[in-house]
N, C-alpha and C positions, 0 to 999 in steps of 0.2 A: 211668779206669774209670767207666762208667756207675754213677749211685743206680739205687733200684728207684725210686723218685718222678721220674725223667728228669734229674736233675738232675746235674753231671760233679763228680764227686769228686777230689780233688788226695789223692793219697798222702803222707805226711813221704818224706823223704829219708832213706834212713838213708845213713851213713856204711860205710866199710869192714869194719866192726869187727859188722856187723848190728845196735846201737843206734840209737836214735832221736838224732838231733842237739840238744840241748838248747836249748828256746826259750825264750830273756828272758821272763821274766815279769812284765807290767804292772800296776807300782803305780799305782791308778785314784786311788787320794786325792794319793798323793804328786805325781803330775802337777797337778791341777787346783790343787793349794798353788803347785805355781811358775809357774802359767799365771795366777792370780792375783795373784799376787808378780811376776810381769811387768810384766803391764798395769799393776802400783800404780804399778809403777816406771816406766814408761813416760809413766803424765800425769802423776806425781811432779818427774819432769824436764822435760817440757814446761810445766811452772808456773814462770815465774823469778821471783825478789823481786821485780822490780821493776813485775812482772805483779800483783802483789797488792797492794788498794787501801789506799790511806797513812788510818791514821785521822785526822780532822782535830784541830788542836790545840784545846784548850778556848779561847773567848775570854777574854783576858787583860782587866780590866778597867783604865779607866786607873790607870795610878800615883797615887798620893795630890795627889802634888808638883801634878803634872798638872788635878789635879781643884783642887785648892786655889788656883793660878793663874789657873783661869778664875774661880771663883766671886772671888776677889780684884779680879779687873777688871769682872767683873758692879758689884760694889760701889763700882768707884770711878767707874765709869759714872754709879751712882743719885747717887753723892758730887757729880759733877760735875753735873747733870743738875739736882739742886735746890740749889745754889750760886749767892747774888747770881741767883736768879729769882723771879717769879710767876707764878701760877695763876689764869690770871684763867677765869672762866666763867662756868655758872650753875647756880643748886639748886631743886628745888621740893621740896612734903610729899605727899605720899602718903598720902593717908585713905582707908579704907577700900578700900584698888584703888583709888582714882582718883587723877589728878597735879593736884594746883593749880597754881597762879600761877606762872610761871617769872620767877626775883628775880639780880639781880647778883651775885656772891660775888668775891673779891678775897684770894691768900694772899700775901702775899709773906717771901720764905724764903731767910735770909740765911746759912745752911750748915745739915749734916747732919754729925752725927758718930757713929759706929761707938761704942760704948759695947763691948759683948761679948754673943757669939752672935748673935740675933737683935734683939736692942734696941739699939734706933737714940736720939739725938736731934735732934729738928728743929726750928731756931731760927727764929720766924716771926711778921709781923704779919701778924693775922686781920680781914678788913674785911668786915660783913655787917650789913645792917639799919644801927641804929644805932650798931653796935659796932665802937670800930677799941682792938684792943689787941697788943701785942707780948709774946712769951714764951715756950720753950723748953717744948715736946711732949714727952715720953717715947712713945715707939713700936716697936711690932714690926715688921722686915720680914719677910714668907715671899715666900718666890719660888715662881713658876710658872713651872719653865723658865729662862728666860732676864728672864723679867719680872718686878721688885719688885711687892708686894703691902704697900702702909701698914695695919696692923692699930693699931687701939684700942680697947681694951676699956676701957669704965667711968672712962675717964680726965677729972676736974673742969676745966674752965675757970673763967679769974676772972670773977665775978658770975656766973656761969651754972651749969647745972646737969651732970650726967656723961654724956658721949655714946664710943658705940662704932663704928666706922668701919671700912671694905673700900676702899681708895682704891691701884686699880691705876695704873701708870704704863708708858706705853708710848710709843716714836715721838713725843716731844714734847707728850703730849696724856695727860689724868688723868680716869676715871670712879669712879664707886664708889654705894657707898648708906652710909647715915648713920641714928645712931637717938638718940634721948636727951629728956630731959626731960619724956616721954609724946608724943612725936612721933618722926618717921621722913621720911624721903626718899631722893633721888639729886642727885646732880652729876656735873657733867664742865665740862671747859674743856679751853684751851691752856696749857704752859707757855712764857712768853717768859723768856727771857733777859736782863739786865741788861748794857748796852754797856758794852766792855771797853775 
């Protein structure tokens, strides 16, 4: 049957009985809850474990044992390295920023022994200038790395006065700077080896 605005109207249906046929009534919240509850559920399953990223493990630093082994052979390296050798090179002084004279210098260093911790001994005759003497150094080693660092602080030689010293060793071969007695410089040389 026609609206008056033109538009076709649909009658209910009644039933036999001349009642209205009773129409389901649309819960508007209760749906959107399970159409949401769907879809959760729906990328919920399309997610699998093994789809979701693994966090990484923390790094594990080395073992003690580990660490302790290398630095052991670091030291037996510097052990072997200044055993039955010399150092032979050269040193000049350093005034004021400038380098003087560049002079002979001559160690030779008949073993190194581990004392504890950081303190070394190194057993060695010292030839420079006029002076040729033999005598067992008390020293610190620090490492850079992989590479021993000879530290002396304030340490008396015989007849002479207290000098402090930076005498790296690397690749067969020794630099450093030196300070003492109101004077300062550098050095470097080779270390050679004593035939076996």
């Amino acid at each position: 049957m026609p609206a008056n605005d033109g538009s076709l109207r649909i009658k209910p249906c009644r039933p036999a009985g001349g009642l209205p046929s009773p129409r389901p009534r649309l819960n508007v919240a209760l749906m959107k809850r399970r159409i949401i509850f769907a879809a959760a559920l729906g990328i919920l399953t399309t997610v699998r474990a093994d789809d979701a990223p693994v966090p990484a493990a923390p790094a594990q630093p080395a073992p003690a044992d580990a660490r302790k082994t290398a630095q052991e052979e670091l030291e037996a390296k510097f052990k072997k390295t200044l055993t039955d050798a010399t150092m032979v090179g050269t040193w000049y002084l350093v005034t004021d920023g400038k380098a003087g004279e560049v002079k002979e210098d001559k160690y030779t260093i008949t073993g190194a022994t581990k004392l504890f911790g950081e303190n070394w001994l190194i057993h060695a005759r010292v030839q420079y200038g006029k002076s040729d003497f033999a005598a067992p150094f008390p020293v610190k080693v620090k490492w850079a790395g992989d590479t021993p660092v000879i530290t002396v602080d304030e340490v008396g030689i015989p007849g002479g006065a207290k000098y402090s010293a930076r005498v790296l060793i690397h690749g067969g071969t020794y630099a450093g700077t030196w300070s003492g007695g109101g004077h300062g410089g550098l050095m470097s040389g080779i270390i050679v080896k004593a035939k076996e």
